[in-house]
C-alpha positions in Angstrom: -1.0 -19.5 8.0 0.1 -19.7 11.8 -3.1 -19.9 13.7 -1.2 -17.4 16.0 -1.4 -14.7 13.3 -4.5 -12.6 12.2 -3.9 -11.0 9.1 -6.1 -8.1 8.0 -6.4 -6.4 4.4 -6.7 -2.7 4.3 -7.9 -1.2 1.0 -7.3 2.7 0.7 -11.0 4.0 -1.9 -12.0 7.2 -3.3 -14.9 7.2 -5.8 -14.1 3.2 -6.8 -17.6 2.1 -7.6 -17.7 -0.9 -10.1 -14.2 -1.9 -9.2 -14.0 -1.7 -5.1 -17.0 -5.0 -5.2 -14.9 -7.0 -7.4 -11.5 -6.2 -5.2 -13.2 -7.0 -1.9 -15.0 -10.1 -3.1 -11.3 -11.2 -4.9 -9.6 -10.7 -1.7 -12.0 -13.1 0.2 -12.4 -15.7 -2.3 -8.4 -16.2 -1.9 -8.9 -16.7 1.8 -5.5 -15.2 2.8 -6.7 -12.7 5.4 -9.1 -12.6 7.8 -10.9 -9.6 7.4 -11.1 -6.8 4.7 -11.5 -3.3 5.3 -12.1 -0.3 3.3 -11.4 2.9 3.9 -13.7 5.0 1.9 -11.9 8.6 1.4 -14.9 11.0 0.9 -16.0 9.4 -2.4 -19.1 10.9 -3.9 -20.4 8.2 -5.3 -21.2 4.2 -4.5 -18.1 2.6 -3.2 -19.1 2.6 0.4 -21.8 0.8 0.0 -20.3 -1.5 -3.1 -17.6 -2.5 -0.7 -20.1 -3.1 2.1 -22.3 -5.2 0.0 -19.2 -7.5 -1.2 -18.3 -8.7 2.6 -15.9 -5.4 3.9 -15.8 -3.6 6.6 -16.1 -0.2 5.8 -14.5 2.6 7.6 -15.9 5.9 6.2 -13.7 9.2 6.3 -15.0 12.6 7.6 -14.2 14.0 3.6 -11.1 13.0 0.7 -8.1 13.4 3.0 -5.7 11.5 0.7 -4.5 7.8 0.8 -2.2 8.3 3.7 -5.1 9.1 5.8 -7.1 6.5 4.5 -4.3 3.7 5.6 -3.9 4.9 8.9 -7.2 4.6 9.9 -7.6 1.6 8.5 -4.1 0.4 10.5 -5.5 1.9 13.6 -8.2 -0.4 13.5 -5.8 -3.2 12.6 -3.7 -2.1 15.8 -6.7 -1.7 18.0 -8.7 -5.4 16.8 -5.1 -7.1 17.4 -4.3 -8.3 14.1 -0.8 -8.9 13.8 0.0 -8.6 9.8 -1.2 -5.6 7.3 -1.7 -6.4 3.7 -2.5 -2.7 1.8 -3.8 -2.7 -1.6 -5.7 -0.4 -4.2 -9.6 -0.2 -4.4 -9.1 0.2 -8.5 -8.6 -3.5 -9.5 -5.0 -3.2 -10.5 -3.7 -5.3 -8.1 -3.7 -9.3 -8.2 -5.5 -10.4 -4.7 -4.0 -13.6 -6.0 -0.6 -12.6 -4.7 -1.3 -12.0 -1.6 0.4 -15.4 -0.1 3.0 -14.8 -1.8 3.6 -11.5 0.3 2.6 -13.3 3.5 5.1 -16.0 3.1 8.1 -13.9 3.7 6.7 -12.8 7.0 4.9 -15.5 8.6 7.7 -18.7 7.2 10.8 -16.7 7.4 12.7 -13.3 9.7 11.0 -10.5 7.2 8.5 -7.5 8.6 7.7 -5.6 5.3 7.5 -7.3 2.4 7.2 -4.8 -0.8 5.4 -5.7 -3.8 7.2 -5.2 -7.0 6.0 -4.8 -10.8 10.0 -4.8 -11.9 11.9 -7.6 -10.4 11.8 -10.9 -12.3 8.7 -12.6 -12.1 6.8 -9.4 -11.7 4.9 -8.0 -14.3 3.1 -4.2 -15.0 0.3 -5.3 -17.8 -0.6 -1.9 -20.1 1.4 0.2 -18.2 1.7 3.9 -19.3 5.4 4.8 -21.1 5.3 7.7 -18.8 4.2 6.2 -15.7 7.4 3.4 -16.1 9.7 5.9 -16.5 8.7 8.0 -13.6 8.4 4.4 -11.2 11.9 3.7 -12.4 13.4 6.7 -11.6 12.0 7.5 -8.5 12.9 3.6 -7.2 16.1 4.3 -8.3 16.6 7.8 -6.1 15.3 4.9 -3.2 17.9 2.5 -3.9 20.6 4.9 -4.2 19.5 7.3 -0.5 18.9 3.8 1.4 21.5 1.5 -0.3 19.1 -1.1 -0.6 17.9 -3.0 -3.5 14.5 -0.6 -4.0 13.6 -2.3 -7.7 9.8 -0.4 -6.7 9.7 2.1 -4.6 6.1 2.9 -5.4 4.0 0.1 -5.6 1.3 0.4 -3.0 0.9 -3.8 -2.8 2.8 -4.7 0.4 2.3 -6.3 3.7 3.9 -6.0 6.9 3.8 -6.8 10.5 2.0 -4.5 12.6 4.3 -4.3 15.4 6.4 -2.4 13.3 4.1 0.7 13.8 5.3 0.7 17.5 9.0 1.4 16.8 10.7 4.3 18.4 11.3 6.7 15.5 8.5 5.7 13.1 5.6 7.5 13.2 2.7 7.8 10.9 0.3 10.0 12.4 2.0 13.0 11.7 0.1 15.7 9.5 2.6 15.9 6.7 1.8 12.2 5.6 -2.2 12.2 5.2 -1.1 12.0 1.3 1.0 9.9 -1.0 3.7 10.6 1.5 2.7 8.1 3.9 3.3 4.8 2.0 7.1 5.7 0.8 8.0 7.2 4.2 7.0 3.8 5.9 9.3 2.1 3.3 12.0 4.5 4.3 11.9 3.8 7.7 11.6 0.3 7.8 15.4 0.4 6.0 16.5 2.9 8.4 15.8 1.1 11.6 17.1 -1.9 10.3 14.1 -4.2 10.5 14.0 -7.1 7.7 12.5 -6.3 4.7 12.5 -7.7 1.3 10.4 -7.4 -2.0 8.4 -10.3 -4.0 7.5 -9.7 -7.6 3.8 -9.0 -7.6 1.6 -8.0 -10.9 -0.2 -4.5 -11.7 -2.9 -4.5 -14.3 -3.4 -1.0 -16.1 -6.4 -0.1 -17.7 -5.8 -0.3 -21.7 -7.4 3.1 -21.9 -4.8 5.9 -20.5 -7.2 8.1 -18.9 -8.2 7.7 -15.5 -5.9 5.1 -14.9 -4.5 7.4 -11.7 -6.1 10.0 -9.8 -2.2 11.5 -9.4 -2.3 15.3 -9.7 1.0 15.4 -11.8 4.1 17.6 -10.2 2.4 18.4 -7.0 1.4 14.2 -6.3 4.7 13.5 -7.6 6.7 15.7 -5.0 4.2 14.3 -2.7 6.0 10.8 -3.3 9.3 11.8 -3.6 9.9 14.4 -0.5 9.8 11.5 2.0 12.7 10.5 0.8 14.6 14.1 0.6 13.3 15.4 4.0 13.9 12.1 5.9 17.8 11.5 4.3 18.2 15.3 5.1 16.8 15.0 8.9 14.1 17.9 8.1 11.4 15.2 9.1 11.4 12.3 11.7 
């Protein structure tokens, strides 16, 4: 890592205790980024202080506001420290901190600004993943690659990293009310595309529980248009 960059790790959390300890203290073991911090979302139960207890910084939200919100505060206080490089992952242990360089390299040893994690291309891997769930990813990165004509293989995966300084581009713009939910993370993908800035994916590894419940807090339909209206409103110029 270029001693010029400071890389930061932001981990959106709602009610994660007994897995947000074990992601925090993954991520710093791997010594990859600098700091970790988590953004608790209003949970009602331990995280905050699980997470604090492991080595993060914890940001704590006024009440659940939804992951969008969660990762913009915890950008903002990227931006406003002077990192230079986001990494966002979950707080629920399904990602691999492991591969964490291996969305860094892109950025900091070659042109790339966003590099998207991705369970589907070769080498990737989505361990115990729900039938449902695979068809719904696949579909849905398919509607991507088709509206941005870009080789979207996972549209969805909330693994990624990017540079920071592509939160000051004219025309992107995250703080707007209508992404404080799972609208935020596909609209920056969008965007990224659309203005043209290098971006790439890397195969990356998600580990679902072997139990089917609980393995989302997703409100099916309503969550689901949450993800895909980015998409529809940005191609259609209803949103900016």
């Amino acid at each position: 890592m270029s001693g010029a960059e400071r890389v930061l790790a932001v981990v959106p959390a709602y009610n994660e205790e007994g897995k947000i300890g074990k992601v925090v203290r993954d991520i710093l073991s791997e010594k990859a980024v600098e700091t970790v911090v988590v953004v608790d979302d209003g949970s009602r139960d331990r995280t905050a202080q699980e997470a604090a207890e492991a080595g993060a910084l914890v940001l704590r939200q006024g009440g659940n506001s939804g992951v969008g919100s969660a990762i913009r505060a915890g950008l903002d206080h990227a931006r406003e420290k002077g990192y230079t490089i986001a990494v966002v992952l979950g707080g629920d242990d399904q990602d691999n901190p492991s591969e964490i360089r291996r969305l860094l390299d892109p950025i900091v040893n070659d042109r790339f600004v966003f590099v998207q994690g991705s369970r589907y291309m070769p080498g990737g891997a989505r361990v115990n993943i729900p039938l449902f769930r695979w068809i719904t990813t696949g579909l849905f990165s398919l509607i991507f690659k088709v509206l941005t004509r870009f080789p979207v293989t996972d549209g969805t995966n909330g693994f990624r990293a990017f540079r920071l300084s592509i939160l000051e581009r004219d025309g992107l713009d995250l703080h707007q009310a209508w992404l404080n939910k799972y609208e935020l993370e596909p609209y920056l993908y969008y965007k990224t595309i659309e203005l043209g800035l290098p971006a790439t994916e890397v195969p990356v590894t998600k580990r679902y529980p072997r139990s089917k419940i609980g393995y989302t807090k997703m409100v099916p339909f309503l969550d689901w248009w949450s993800i895909l209206r980015p998409l529809i409103y940005l191609r259609l110029g209803i949103k900016k």
